[in-house]
Phi, psi and omega in degrees: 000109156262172167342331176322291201313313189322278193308299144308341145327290178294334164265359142314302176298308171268030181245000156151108178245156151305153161241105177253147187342306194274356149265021186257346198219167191247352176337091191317314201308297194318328194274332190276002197251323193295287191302333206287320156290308177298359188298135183050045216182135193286174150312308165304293179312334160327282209312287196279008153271330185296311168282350176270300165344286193299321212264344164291319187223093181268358161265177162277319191301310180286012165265324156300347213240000176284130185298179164231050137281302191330312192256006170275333175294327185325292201272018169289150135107002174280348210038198200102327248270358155319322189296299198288348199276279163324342185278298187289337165277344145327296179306314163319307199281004182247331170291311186280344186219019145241014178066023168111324184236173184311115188272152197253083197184107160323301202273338211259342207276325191295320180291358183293119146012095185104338182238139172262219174291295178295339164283332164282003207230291190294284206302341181283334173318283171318289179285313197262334205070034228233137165249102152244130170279160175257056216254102190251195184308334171282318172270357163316298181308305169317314181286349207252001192238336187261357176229356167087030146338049161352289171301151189292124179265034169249013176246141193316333195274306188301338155299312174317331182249023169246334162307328178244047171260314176305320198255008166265031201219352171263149235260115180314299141337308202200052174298335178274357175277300188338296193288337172275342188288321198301311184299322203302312206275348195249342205247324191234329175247288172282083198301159176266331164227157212026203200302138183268149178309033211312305157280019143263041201229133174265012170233009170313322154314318187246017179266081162353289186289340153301308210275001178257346206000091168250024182293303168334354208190316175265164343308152147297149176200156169323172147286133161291142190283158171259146187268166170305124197221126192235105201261121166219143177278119183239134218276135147241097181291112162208158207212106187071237169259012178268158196227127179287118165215185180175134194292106169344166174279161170322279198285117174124213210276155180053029187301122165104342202269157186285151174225228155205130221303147147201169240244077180300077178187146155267138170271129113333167182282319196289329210277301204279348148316317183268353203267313206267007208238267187338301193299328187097331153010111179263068171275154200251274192253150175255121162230135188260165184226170194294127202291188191203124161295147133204149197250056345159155191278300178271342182241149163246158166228121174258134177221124198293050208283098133315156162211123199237136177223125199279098174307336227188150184260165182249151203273128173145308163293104149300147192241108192251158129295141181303344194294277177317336180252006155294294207284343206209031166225181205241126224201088175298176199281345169319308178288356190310343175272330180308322188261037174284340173276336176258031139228059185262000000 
């Protein structure tokens, strides 16, 4: 890839990008907050966790001073939740050894809790001016379709050596246009699914794999493993006007986050009677509910849904109201069909 590209790029881009919250500003937090949601995350989905997030911890210090219900609640339904977890321990180490704010330093941005190469490369771009490149999945593609890419471009050494294609070609002058022009252009023209956009592409000239036309097949990327598909039953405990939850283990998927009990198997109505019979359970009523996917980057979890209702509450659980398990506890999105009933 050469030095070509730049200038028409960059006048693609100001000649008309979306307008998203996090380009109105040079705020590091904001830009650092920004990317750290979009990692596995649409743009639309973005926007109103990203605003709601700044009116709660509109600092870095009130993101260091958040408990972590708070900021796991921030961040319900983005998944994920490693990001925000890492987001706040960024903030400590920023609160405790930069006074709160974000350093206008690559390696130093890079030792942070949570950001790799591309995250340090868009906020030292963006916010600082730093010519770094910023090369995430979008401009993976764009380089691997403007250089004829062969090699699969999940494996670390081809990134490593499209990285550092990007980063003898940005432009010193004007690196955070640069690096959003790329994302722009990898988001919007050159697509992640389906037919790439050729003819609105300002590099359509300079593209190798248009004019070989090898768009259809590059990038290349490895095969995927199949995920692990895990059948579990899941409880909607309740007991009077209270809903039965309970906190996941420290460590593995979802660590730490409140769920609602289940059974790794699927039950029967009979078979999970006698599970609740053993246990002491006082069930009044049984009702099965509509089963449910949810799709985890290595595991599916097929699941089996209940609603169990309780003479009595049982020791094991915490006991929220639905109100309360709206406003203030953190409830991955996985359960989201189940608790569809308790707004009947």
């Amino acid at each position: 890839m050469t030095g070509a590209v730049v200038q028409p790029l960059l006048a693609w881009y100001d000649a008309g990008h979306r307008d998203l919250p996090w380009r109105r500003t040079q705020n590091p937090y904001h830009i650092w907050l920004s990317e750290i949601m979009l990692q596995q995350t649409r743009v639309e989905a973005v926007i109103p966790y990203y605003e709601r997030f700044l009116a709660a911890c509109p600092d870095i210090q009130a993101l260091a001073d958040a408990t972590e219900e708070t900021y796991l609640k921030l961040w319900e339904g983005l998944g994920y939740y490693s990001r925000v977890r890492n987001l706040h321990k960024a903030a400590v180490v920023l609160s405790e050894q930069y006074g709160g704010q974000m350093p206008a330093d690559y390696d130093a941005l890079l030792r942070l809790p949570g950001i790799g190469d591309y995250t340090a490369g868009a906020i030292a771009s963006i916010a600082f001016g730093i010519a770094q490149p910023a090369v995430d999945g979008n401009v993976l593609r764009v380089v691997a379709r403007l250089t004829g890419e062969e090699r699969p471009i999940d494996v670390p050494a081809v990134k490593r050596d499209m990285r550092a294609q990007v980063a003898a070609i940005v432009p010193h002058d004007r690196p955070g246009a640069f690096n959003q022009a790329m994302m722009e252009l990898g988001a919007v023209v050159c697509i992640p699914n389906g037919a790439p956009r050729c003819g609105d592409c300002p590099l359509m000239h300079l593209c190798r794999s248009y004019h070989e036309q090898t768009t259809d097949w590059i990038p290349a990327r490895t095969p995927k493993k199949a995920r692990t598909k895990i059948e579990r039953t899941v409880l909607l405990v309740r007991c009077g006007e209270r809903v039965g939850i309970r906190k996941r283990p420290d460590t593995g998927l979802l660590a730490r986050m409140w769920e609602l009990p289940a059974y790794e198997q699927a039950l029967s109505a009979d078979a999970l009677r006698e599970q609740l019979k053993a246990a002491g359970w006082q069930v009044k009523r049984l009702l099965s509910l509509r089963a449910a996917k949810h799709i985890f980057t290595h595991v599916e979890w097929h699941m089996t849904g209940y609603e169990v209702e309780l003479s009595e509450p049982v020791a094991g659980l915490t006991w929220v109201t639905p109100d309360e398990l709206r406003g203030a506890y953190a409830l991955p999105s996985a359960f989201r069909s189940f608790l569809q009933v308790l707004e009947g």
